[in-house]
PyMOL Python script that loads the backbone (N, CA, C, O; Angstrom):
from pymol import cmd

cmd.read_pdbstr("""\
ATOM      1  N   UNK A   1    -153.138  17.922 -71.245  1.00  0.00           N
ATOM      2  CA  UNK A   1    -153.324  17.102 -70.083  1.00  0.00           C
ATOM      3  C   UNK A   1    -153.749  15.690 -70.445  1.00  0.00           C
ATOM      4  O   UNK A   1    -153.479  14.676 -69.801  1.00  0.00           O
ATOM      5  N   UNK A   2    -154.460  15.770 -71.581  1.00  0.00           N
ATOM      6  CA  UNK A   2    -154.769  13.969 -72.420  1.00  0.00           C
ATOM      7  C   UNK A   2    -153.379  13.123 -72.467  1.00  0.00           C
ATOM      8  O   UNK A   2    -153.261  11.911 -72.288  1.00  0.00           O
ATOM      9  N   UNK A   3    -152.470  13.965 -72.722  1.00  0.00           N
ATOM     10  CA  UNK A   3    -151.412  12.706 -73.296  1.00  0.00           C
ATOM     11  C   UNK A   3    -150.447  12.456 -71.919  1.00  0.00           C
ATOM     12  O   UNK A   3    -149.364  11.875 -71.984  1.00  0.00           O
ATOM     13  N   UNK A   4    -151.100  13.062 -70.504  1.00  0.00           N
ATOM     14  CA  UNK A   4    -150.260  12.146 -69.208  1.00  0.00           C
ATOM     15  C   UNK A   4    -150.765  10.999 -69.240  1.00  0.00           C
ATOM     16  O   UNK A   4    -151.992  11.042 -69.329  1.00  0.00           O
ATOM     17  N   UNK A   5    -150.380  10.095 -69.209  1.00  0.00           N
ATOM     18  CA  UNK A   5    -150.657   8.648 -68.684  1.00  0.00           C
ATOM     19  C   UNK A   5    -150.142   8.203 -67.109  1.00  0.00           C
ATOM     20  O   UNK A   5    -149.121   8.352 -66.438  1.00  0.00           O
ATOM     21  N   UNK A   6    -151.259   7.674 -66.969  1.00  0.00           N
ATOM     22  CA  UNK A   6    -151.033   7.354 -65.037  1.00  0.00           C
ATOM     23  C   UNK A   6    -150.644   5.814 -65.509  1.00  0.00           C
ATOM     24  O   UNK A   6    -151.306   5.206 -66.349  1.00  0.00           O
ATOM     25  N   UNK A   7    -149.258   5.169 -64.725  1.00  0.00           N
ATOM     26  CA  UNK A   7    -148.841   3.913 -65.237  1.00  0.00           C
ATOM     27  C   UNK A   7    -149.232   3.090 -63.863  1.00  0.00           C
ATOM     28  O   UNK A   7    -149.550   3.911 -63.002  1.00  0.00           O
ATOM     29  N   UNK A   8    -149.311   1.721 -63.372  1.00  0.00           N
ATOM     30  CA  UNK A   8    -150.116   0.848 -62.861  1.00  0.00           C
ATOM     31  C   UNK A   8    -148.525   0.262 -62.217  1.00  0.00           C
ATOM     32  O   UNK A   8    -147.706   0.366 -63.130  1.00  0.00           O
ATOM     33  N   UNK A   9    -147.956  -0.233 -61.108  1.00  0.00           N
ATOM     34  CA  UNK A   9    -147.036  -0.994 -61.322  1.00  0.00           C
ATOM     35  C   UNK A   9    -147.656  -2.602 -61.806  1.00  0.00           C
ATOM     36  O   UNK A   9    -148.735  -3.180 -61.929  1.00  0.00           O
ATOM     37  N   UNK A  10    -146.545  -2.796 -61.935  1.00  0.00           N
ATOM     38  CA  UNK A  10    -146.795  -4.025 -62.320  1.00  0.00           C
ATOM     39  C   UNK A  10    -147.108  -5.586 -61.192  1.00  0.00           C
ATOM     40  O   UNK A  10    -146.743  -5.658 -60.019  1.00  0.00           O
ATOM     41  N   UNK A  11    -147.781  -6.570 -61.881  1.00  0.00           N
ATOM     42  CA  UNK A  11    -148.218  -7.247 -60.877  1.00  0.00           C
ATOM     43  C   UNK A  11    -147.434  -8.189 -60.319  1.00  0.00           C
ATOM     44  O   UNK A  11    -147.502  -8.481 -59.125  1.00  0.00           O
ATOM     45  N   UNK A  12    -146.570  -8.771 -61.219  1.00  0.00           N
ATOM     46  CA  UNK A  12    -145.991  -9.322 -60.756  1.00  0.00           C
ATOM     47  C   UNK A  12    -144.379  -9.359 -59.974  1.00  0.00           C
ATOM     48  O   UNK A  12    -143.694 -10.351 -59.730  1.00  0.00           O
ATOM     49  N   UNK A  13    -144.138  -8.183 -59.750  1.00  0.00           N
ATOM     50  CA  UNK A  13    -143.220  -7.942 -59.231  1.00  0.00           C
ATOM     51  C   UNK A  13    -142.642  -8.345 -57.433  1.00  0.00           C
ATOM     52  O   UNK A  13    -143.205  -8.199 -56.348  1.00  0.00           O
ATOM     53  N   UNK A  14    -141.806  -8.681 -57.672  1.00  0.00           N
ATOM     54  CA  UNK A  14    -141.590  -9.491 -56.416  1.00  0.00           C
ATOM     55  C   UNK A  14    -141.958 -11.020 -55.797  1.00  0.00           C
ATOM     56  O   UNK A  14    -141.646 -11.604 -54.759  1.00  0.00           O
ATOM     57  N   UNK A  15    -142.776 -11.363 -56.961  1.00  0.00           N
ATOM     58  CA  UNK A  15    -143.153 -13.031 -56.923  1.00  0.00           C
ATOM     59  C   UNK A  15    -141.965 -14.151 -56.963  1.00  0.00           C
ATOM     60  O   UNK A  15    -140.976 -14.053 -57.689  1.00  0.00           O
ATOM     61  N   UNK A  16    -142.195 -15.120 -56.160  1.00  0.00           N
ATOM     62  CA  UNK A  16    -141.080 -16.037 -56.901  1.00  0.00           C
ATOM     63  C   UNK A  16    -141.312 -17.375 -56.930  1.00  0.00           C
ATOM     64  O   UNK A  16    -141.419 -18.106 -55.945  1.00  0.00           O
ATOM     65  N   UNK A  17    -141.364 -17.590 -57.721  1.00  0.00           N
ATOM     66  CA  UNK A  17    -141.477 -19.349 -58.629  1.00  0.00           C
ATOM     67  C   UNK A  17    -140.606 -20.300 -58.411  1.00  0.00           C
ATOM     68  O   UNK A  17    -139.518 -20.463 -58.965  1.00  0.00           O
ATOM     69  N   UNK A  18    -141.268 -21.132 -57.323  1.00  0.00           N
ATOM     70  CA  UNK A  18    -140.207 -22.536 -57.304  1.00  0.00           C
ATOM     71  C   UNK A  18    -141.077 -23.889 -57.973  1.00  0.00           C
ATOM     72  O   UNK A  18    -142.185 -24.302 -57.632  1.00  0.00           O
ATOM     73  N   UNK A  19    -140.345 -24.308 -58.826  1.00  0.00           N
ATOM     74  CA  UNK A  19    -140.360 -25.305 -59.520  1.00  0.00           C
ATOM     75  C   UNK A  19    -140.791 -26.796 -58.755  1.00  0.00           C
ATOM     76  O   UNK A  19    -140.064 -27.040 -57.792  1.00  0.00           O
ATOM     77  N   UNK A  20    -141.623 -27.605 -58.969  1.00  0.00           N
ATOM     78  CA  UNK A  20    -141.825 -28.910 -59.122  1.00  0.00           C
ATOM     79  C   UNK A  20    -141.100 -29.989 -59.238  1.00  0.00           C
ATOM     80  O   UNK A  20    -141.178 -30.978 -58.509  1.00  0.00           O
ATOM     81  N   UNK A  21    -140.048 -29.768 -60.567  1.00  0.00           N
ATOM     82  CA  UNK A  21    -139.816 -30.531 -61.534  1.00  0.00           C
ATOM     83  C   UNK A  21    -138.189 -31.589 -60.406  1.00  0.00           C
ATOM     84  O   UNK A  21    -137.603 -32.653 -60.602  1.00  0.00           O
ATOM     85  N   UNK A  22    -138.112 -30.736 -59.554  1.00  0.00           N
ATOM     86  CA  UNK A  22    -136.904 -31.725 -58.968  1.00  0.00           C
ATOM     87  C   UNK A  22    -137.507 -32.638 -58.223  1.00  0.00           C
ATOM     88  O   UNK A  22    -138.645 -32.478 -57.779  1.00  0.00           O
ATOM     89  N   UNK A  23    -136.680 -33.838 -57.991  1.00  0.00           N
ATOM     90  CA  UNK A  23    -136.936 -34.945 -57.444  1.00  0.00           C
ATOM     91  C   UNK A  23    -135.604 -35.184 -56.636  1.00  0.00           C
ATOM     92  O   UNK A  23    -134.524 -34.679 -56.944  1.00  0.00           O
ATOM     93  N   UNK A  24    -135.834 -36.073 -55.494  1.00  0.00           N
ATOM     94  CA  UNK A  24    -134.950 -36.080 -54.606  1.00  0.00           C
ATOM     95  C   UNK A  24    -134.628 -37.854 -54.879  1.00  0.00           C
ATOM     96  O   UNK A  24    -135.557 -38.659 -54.939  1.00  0.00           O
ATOM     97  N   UNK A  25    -133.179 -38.257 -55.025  1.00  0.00           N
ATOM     98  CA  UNK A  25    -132.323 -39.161 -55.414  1.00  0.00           C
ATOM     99  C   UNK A  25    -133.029 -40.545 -53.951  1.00  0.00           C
ATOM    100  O   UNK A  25    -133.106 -41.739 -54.242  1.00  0.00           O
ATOM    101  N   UNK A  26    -133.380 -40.091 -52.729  1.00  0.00           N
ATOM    102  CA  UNK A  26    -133.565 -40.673 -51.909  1.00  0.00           C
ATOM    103  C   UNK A  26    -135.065 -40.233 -51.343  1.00  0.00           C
ATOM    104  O   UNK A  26    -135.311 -39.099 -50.934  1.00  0.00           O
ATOM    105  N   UNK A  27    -136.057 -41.357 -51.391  1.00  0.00           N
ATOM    106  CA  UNK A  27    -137.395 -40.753 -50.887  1.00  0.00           C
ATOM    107  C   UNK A  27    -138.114 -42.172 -50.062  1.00  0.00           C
ATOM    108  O   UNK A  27    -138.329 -43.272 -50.571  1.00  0.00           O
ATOM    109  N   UNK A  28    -138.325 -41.840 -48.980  1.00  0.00           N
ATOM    110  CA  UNK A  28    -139.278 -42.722 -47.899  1.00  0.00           C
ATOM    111  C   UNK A  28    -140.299 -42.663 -47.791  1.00  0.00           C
ATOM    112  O   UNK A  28    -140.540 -41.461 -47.673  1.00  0.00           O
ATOM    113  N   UNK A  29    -141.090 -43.147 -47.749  1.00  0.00           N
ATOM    114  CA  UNK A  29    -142.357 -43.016 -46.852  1.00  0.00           C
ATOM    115  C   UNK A  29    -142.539 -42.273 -45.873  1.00  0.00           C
ATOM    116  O   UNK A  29    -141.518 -41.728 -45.455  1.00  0.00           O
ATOM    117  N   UNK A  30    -143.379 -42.074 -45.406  1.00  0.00           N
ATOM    118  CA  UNK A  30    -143.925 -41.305 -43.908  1.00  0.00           C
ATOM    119  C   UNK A  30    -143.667 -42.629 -43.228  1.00  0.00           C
ATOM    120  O   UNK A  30    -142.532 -42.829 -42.795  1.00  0.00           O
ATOM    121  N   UNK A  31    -144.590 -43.547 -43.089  1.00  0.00           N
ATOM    122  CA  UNK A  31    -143.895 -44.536 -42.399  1.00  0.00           C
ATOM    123  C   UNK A  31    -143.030 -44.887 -42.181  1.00  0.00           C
ATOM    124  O   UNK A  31    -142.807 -45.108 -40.991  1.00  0.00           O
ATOM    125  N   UNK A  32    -142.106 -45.136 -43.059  1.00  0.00           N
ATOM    126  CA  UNK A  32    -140.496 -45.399 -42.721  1.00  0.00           C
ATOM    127  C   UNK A  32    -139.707 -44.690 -42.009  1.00  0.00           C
ATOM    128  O   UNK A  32    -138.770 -45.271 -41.462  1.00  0.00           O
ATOM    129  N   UNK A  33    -139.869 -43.300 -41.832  1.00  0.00           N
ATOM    130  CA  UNK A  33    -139.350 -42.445 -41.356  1.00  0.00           C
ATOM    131  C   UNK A  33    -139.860 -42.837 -39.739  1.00  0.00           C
ATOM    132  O   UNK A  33    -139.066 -43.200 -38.872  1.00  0.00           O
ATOM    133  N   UNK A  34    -141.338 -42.685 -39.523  1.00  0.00           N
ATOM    134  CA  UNK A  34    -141.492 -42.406 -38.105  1.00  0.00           C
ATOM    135  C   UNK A  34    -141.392 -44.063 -37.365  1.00  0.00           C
ATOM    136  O   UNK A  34    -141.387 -44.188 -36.140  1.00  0.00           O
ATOM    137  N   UNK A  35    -141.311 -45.377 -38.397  1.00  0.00           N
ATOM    138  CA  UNK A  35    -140.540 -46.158 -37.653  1.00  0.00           C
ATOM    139  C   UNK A  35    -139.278 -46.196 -37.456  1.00  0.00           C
ATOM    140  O   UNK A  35    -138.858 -46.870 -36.516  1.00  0.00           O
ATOM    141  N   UNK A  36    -138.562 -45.627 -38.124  1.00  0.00           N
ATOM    142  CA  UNK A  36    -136.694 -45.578 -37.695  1.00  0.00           C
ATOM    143  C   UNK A  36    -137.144 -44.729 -36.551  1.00  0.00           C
ATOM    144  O   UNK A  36    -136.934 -45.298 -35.480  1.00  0.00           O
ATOM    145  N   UNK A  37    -137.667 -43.608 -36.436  1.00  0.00           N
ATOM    146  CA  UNK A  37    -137.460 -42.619 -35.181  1.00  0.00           C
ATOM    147  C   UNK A  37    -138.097 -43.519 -33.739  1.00  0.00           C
ATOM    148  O   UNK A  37    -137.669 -43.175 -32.638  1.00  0.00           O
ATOM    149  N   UNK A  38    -139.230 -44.786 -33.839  1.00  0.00           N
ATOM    150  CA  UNK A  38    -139.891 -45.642 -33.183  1.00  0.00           C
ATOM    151  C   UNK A  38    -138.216 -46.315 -32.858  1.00  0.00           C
ATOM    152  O   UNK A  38    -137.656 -45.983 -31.813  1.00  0.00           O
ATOM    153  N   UNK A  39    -137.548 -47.223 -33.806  1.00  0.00           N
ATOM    154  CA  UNK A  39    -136.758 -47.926 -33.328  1.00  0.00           C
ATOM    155  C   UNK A  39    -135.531 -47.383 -33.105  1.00  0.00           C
ATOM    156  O   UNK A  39    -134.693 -48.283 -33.160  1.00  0.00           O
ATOM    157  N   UNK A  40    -134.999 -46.232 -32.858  1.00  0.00           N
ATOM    158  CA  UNK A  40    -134.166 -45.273 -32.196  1.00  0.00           C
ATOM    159  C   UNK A  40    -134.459 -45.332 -30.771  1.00  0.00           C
ATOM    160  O   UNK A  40    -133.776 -45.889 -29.912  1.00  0.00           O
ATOM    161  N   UNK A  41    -135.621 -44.657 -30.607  1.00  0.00           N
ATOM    162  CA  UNK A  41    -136.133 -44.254 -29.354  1.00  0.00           C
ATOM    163  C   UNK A  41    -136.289 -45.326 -28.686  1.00  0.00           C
ATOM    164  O   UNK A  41    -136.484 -45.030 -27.507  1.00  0.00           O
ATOM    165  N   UNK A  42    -136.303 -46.800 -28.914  1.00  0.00           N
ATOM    166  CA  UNK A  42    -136.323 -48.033 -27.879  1.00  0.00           C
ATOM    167  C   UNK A  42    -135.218 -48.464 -27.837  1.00  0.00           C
ATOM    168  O   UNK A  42    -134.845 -48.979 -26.783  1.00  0.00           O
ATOM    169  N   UNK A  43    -134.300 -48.396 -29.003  1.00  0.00           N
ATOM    170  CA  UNK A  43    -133.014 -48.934 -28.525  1.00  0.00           C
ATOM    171  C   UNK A  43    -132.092 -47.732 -27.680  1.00  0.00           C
ATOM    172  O   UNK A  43    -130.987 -48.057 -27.247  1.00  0.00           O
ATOM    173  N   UNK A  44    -132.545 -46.506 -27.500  1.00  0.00           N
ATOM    174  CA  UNK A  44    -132.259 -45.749 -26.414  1.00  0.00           C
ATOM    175  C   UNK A  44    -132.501 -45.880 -25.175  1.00  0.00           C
ATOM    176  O   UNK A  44    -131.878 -45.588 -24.154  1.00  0.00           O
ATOM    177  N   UNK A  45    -133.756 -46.486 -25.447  1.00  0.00           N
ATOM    178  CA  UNK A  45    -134.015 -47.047 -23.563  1.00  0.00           C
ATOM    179  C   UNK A  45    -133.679 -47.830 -23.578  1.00  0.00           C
ATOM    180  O   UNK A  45    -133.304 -48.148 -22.449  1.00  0.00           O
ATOM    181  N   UNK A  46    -133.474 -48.733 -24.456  1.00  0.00           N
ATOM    182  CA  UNK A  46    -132.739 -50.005 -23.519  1.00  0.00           C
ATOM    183  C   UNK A  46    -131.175 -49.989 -23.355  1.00  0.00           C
ATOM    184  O   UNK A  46    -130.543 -50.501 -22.431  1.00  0.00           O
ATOM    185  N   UNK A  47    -130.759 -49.417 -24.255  1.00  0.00           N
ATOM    186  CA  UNK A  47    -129.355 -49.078 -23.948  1.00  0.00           C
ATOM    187  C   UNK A  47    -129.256 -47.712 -22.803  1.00  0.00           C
ATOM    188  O   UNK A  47    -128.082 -47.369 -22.662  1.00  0.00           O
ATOM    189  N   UNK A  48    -130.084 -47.012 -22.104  1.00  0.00           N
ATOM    190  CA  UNK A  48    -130.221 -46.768 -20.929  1.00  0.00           C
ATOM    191  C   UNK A  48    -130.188 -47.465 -19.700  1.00  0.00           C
ATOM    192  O   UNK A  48    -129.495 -47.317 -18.693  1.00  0.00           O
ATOM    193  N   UNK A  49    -131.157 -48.317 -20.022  1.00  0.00           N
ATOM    194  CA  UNK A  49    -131.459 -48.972 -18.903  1.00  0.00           C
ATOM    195  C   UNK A  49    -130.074 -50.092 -18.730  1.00  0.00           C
ATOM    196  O   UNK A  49    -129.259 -49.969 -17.817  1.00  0.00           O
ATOM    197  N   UNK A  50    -130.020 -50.879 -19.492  1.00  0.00           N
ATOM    198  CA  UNK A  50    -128.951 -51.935 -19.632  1.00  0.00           C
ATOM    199  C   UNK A  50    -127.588 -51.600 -19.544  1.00  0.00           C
ATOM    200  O   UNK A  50    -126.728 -52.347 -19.077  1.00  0.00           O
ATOM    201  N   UNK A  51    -127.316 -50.000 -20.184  1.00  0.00           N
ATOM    202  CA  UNK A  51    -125.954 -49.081 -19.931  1.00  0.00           C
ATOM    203  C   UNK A  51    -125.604 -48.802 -18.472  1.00  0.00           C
ATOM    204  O   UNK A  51    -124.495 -48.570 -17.991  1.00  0.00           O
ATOM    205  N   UNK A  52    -126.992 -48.887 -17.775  1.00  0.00           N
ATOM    206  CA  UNK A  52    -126.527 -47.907 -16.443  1.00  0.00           C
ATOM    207  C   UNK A  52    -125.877 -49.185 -15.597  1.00  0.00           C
ATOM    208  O   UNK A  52    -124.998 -48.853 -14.802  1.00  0.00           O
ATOM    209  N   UNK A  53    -126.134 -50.334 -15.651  1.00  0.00           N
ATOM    210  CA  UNK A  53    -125.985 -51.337 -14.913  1.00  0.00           C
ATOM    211  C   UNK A  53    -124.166 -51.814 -15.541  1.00  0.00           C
ATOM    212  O   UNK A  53    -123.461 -52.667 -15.001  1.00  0.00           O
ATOM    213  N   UNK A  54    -123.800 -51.023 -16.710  1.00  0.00           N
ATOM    214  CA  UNK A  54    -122.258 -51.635 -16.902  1.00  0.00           C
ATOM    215  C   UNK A  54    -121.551 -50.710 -16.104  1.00  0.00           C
ATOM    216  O   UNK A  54    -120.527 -51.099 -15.542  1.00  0.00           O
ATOM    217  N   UNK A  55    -122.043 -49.226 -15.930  1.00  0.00           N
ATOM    218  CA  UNK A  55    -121.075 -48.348 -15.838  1.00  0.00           C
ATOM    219  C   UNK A  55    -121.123 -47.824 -14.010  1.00  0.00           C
ATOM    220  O   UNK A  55    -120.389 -47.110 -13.328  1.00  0.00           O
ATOM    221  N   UNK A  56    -122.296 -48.555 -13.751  1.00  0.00           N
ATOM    222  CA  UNK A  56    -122.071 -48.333 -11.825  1.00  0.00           C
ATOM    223  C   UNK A  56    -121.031 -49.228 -11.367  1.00  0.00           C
ATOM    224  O   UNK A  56    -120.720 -49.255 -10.177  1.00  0.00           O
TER     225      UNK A  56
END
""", "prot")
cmd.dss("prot")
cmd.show_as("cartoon", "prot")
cmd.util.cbc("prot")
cmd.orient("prot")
């Protein structure tokens, strides 16, 4: 009965490792980003507002 061994699974099984090491060819700021989405969103209203008056 000495020589059963009770085996443990193992720990790391099912883990998965994503890497660091890439870098993206194109990178902004936080700022830059949420001012393009700032100057989207006004030239939407005004091309709302100013649109509705070509097309009545």
């Amino acid at each position: 009965m000495a020589d059963e061994k009770i085996q443990m699974p193992s720990s790391g099984g099912g883990l998965v490792r994503y890497f660091e090491d890439y870098k993206s060819k194109l990178q902004f700021k936080p700022h830059y980003v949420i001012a393009f989405i700032l100057i989207v969103v006004i030239i939407e209203l005004i091309l709302f507002r100013v649109g509705s008056r070509f097309l009545s």
